[in-house]
C-alpha positions in Angstrom: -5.8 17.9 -21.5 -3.1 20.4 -22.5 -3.2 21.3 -25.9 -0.2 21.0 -27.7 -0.4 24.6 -29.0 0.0 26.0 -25.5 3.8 24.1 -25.0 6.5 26.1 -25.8 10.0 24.8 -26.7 11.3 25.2 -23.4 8.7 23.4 -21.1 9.0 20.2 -20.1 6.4 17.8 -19.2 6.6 13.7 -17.5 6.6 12.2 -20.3 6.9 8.5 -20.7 9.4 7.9 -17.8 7.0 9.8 -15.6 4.6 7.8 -16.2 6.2 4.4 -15.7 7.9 5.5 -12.4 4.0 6.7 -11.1 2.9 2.6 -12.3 5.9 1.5 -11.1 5.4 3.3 -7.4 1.6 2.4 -7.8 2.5 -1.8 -8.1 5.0 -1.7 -5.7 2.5 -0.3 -3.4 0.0 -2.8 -4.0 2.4 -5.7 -4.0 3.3 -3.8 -0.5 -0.3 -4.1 1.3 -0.9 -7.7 -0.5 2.1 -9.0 1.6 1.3 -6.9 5.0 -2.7 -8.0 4.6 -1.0 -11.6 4.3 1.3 -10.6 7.5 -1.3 -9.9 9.6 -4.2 -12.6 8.9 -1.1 -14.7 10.5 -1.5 -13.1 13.6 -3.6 -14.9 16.2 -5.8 -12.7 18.3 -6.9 -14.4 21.5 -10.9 -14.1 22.0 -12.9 -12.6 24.9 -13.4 -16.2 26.6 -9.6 -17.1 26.5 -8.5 -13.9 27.8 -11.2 -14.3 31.0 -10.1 -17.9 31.3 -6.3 -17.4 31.6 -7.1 -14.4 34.0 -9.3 -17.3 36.2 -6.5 -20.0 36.3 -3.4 -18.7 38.3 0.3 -18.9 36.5 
């Protein structure tokens, strides 16, 4: 952690707003990859046995 001895008047550090953008990025991201997971488990993935079976059967 910096020490507060070792800031001088003219540096500037995050701060506050810093901070809530980063949390704000950070839950938008996870709200993000909580839809797209739900997205995807939509998706219906054929199996081995229907894939050989729709080859077999012509049209």
């Amino acid at each position: 952690m910096i020490a507060i001895d070792t800031l001088s008047k003219g540096d500037v550090s995050p701060g506050l707003l810093g901070f809530l953008v980063v949390a704000a990025m950070g839950l938008a991201l996870y709200m993000l990859v909580k839809s797209m997971r739900r997205q995807i488990s939509k998706i219906e993935v054929p199996s081995e046995a229907e894939l050989r079976e729709r080859r077999k059967t012509p049209g």
